[in-house]
C-alpha positions as CSV (number, residue, x, y, z in Angstrom):
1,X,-1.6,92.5,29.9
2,X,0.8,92.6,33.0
3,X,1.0,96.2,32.5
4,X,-2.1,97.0,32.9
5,X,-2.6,94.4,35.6
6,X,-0.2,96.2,37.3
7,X,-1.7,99.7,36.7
8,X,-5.0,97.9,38.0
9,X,-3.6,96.7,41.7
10,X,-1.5,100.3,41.6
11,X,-5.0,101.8,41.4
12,X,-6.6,99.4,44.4
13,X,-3.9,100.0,46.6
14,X,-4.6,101.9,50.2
15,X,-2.9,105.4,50.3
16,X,-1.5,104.7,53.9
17,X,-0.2,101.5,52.7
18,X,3.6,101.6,54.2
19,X,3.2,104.5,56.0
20,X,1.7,102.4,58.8
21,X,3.7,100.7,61.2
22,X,5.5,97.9,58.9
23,X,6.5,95.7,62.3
24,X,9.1,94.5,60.0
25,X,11.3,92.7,63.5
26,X,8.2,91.2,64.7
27,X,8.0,89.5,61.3
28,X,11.8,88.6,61.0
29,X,11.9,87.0,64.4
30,X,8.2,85.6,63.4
31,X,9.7,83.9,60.4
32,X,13.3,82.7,62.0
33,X,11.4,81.1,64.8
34,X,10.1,77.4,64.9
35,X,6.2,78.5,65.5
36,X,6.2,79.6,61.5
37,X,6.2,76.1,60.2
38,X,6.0,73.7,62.9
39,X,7.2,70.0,62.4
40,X,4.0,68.6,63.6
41,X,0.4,68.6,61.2
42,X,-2.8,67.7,62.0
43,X,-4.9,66.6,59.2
44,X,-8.1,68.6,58.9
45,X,-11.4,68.5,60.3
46,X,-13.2,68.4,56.7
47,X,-16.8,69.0,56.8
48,X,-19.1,68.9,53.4
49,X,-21.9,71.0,52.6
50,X,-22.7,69.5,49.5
51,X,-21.7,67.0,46.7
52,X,-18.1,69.3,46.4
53,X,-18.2,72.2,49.2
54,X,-15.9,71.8,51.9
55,X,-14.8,73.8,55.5
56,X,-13.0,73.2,58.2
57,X,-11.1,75.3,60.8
58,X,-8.0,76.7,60.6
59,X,-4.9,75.7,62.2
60,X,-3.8,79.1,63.1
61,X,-6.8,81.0,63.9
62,X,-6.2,85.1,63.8
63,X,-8.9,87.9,65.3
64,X,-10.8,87.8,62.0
65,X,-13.8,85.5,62.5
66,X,-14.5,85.2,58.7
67,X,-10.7,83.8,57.8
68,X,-10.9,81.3,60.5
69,X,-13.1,79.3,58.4
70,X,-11.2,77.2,55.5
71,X,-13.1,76.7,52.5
72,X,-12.9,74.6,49.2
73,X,-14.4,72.2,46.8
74,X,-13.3,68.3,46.1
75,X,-13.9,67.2,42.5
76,X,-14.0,63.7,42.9
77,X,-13.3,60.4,40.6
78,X,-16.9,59.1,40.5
79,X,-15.6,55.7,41.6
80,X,-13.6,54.8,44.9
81,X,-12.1,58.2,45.1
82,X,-10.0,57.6,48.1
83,X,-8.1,55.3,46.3
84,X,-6.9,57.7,43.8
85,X,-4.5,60.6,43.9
86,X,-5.4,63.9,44.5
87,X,-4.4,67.3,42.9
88,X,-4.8,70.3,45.3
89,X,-5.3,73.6,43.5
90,X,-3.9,76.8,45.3
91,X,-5.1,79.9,43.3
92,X,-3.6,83.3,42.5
93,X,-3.9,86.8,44.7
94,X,-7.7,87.9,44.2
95,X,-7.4,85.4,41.2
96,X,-11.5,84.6,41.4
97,X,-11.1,84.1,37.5
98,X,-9.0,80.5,37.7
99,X,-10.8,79.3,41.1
100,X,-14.4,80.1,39.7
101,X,-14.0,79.2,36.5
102,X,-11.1,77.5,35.2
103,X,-10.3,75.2,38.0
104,X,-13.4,73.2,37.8
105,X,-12.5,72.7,33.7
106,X,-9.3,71.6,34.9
107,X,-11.1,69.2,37.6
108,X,-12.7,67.4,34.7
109,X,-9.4,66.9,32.8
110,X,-8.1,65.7,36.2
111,X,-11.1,63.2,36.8
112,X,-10.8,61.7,33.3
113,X,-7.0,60.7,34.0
114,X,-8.4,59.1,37.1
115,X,-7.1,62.0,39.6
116,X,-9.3,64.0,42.2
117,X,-8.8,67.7,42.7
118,X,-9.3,69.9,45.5
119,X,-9.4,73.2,45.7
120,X,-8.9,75.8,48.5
121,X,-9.2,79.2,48.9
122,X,-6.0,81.3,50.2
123,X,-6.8,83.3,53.9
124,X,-8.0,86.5,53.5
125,X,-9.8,85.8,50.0
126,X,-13.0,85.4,49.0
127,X,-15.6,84.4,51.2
128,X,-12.5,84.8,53.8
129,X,-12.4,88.4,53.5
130,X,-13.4,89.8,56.8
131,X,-15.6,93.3,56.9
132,X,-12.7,95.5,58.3
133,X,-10.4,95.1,55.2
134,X,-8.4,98.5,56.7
135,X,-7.7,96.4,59.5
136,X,-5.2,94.3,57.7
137,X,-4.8,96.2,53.9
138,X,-1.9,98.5,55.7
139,X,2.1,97.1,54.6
140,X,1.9,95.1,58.1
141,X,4.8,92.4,57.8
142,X,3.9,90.8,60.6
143,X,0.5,90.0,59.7
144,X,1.4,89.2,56.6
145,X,4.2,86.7,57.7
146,X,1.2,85.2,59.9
147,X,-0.7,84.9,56.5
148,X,1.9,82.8,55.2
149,X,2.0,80.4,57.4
150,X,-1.6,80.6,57.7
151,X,-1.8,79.2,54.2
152,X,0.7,76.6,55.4
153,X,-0.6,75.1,58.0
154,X,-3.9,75.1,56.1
155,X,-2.7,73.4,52.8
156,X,-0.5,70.8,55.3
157,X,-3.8,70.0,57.2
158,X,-6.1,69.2,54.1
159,X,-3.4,67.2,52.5
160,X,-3.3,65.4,55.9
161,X,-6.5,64.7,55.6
162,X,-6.3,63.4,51.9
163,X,-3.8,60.6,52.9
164,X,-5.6,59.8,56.3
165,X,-8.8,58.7,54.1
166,X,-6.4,56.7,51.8
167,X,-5.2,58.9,48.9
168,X,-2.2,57.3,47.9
169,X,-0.4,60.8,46.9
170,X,-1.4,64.0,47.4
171,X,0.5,67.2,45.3
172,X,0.6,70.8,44.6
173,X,-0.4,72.7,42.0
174,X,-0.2,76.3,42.7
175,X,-0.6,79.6,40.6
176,X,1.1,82.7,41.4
177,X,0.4,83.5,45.2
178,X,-0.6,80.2,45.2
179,X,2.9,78.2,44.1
180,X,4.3,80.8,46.0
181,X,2.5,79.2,49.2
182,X,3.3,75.5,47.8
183,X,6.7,76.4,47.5
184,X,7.0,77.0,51.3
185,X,4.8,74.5,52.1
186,X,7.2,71.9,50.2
187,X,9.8,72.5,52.2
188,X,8.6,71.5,55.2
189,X,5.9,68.9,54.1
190,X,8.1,65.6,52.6
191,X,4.6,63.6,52.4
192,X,4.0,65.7,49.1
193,X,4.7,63.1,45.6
194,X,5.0,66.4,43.7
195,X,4.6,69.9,43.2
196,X,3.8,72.1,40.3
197,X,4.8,76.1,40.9
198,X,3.1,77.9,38.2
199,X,4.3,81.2,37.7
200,X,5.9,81.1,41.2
201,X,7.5,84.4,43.3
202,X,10.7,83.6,43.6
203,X,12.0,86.2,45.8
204,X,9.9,89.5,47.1
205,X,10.0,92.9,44.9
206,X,8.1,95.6,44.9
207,X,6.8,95.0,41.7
208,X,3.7,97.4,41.4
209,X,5.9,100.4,43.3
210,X,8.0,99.8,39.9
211,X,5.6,100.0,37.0
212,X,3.2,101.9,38.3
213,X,2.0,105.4,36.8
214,X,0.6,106.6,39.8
215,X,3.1,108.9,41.4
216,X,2.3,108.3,45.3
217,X,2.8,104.6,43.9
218,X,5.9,105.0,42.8
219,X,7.4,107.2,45.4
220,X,7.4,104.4,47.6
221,X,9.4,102.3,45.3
222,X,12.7,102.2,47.4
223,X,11.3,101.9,50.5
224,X,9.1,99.1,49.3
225,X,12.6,97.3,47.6
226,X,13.8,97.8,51.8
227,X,11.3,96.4,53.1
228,X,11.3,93.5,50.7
229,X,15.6,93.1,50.8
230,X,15.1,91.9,54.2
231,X,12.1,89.9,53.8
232,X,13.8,87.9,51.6
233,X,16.8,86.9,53.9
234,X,13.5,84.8,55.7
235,X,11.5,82.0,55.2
236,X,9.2,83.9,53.3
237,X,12.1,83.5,50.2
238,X,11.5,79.6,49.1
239,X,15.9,80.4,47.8
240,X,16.3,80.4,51.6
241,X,15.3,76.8,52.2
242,X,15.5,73.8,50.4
243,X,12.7,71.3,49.6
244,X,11.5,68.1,51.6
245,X,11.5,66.0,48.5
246,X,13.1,65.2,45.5
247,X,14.1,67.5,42.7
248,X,12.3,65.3,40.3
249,X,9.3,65.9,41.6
250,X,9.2,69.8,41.4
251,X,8.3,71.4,38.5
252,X,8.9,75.2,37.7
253,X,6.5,77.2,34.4
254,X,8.1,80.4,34.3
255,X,7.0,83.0,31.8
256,X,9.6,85.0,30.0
257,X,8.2,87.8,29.7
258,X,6.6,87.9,33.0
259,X,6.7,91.6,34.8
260,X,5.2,90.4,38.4
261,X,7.2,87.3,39.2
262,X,10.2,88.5,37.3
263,X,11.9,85.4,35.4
264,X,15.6,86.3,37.0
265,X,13.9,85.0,40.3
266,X,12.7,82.3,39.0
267,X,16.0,81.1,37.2
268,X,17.5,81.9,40.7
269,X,15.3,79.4,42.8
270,X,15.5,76.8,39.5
271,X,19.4,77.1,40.5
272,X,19.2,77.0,44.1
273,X,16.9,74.0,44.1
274,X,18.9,72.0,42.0
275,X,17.3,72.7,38.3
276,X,14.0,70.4,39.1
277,X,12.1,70.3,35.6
278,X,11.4,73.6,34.3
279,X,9.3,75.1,31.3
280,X,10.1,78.2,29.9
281,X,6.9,79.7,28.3
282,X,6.7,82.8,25.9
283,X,4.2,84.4,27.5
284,X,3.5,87.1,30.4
285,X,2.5,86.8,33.8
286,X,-1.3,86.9,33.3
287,X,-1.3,84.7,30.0
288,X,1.0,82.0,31.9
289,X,-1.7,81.8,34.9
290,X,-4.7,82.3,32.8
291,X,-3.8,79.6,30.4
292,X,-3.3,80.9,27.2
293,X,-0.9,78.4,26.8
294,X,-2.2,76.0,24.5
295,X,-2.3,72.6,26.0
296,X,-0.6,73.5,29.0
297,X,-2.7,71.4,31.4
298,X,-2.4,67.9,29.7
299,X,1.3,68.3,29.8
300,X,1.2,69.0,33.5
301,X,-1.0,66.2,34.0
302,X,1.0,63.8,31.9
303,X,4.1,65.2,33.9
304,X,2.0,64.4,37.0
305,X,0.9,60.8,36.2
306,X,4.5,59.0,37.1
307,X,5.0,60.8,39.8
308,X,1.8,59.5,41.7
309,X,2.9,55.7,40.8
310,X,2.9,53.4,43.7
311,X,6.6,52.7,45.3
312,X,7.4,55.9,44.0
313,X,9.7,57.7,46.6
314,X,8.2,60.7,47.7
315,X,11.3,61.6,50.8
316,X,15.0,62.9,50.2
């Protein structure tokens, strides 16, 4: 299934893509900078359209108008949710399947064990997804890097917003692009009780440029693997920083057989961060983050539940 995933995003992929101007020092001194992940977070401005629809604006607005406006959903406890702990969700590049669909499934496992979940979508997805996708579909680092700590910032503000209403502990659960973003995030954000990376990048590679069949995919392979070697001595590696809380609160699910976020890089932040819990799964990168793992979301949520116990020490 990963192959062909691959094959699939090979196939979408812009013909110009890298042959644009990559801005790759704007993004380095972007990233090394203090404005990627500033020390300060406002909590959100939430605003509900409904029972579970949320919005509110981003902390780091860009020039699309659509991406500027944060949505999500909040599946509640039915009684006194803001005195429970909360789950935020953070789903998967283009990964419509798990936010549409699985996500509320998991909600309802969630709500039984008496936890809320909310649920955001990343910039750039979704409803987020401005008209002029050529504007920003291009190999543009710097926009990119802007990206990151869009999703950030925005992740920071909501779970601002969760403790300011009275949630005693707010953590991560991301998939994919999503843990990805949680893994930055929890290294500048020590208010977090835990974080779950699911099938997390641990390091850029050109991944598709590898596997693909398509030839004027593969051609850019080494100058994909460039780029990529020196956006990993940045923030945009999680192996370059370390976490804001404690190891026992970070769980890694790695997939063995993965061929997107390759399992070496994986082991390698497992190292680097100290070994926090990790579970090694027999499966690929699409059955880890699609679920086929049998029972996989009551042992998360067991694995969870202590962590969101009160007097718990959520700082280093």
């Amino acid at each position: 299934m990963d192959w062909s995933a691959i094959q699939y995003v090979a196939l979408m992929m812009p013909a110009n893509v890298f042959t644009r101007n990559p801005r790759l020092e704007e993004a380095e001194q972007f990233l090394n900078g203090p404005d990627f992940a500033p020390a300060e977070s406002q909590p959100a401005r939430v605003e509900f359209n409904g029972p579970l629809d949320f919005r509110f604006p981003t902390p780091r607005p860009c020039d699309f108008t659509e991406n500027n406006d944060v949505r999500g959903r909040l599946f509640r406890c039915q009684e006194r949710w803001q005195e429970r702990p909360t789950v935020i969700m953070l789903h998967g590049w283009g990964d419509a399947f798990n936010y549409k669909f699985r996500f509320p499934l998991i909600a309802r496992r969630c709500n039984r064990a008496g936890i809320n979940l909310a649920t955001l979508v990343a910039p750039y997805h979704f409803q987020r997804r401005p008209h002029q996708s050529a504007a920003y579909d291009g190999g543009d680092w710097r926009l990119g890097a802007e990206t990151c700590a869009q999703a950030i910032a925005e992740i920071r503000a909501l779970t601002g917003w969760l403790l300011k209403e009275g949630c005693p502990g707010v953590a991560l659960w991301g998939i994919s692009l999503g843990a990805w973003s949680a893994g930055m995030t929890v290294c500048c954000d020590s208010r977090l009780a835990a974080v779950v990376l699911h099938a997390p990048c641990g390091r850029l590679n050109p991944w598709v440029e590898q596997r693909a069949v398509l030839p004027r995919i593969r051609r850019r392979w080494q100058s994909g693997l460039v780029m990529c070697d020196r956006m990993n001595l940045t923030a945009m590696n999680p192996t370059t920083t370390q976490p804001a809380i404690p190891r026992e609160n970070i769980l890694l699910i790695e997939g063995i057989y993965d061929l997107i976020c390759w399992r070496e890089d994986v082991e390698n932040l497992w190292q680097v961060w100290g070994q926090p819990d990790i579970w090694r799964l027999p499966q690929g990168h699409v059955g880890v983050c699609c679920g086929f793992a049998p029972g996989l979301t009551g042992r998360v949520l067991r694995w969870l539940a202590p962590r969101f116990e009160p007097g718990r020490k959520n700082n280093v």
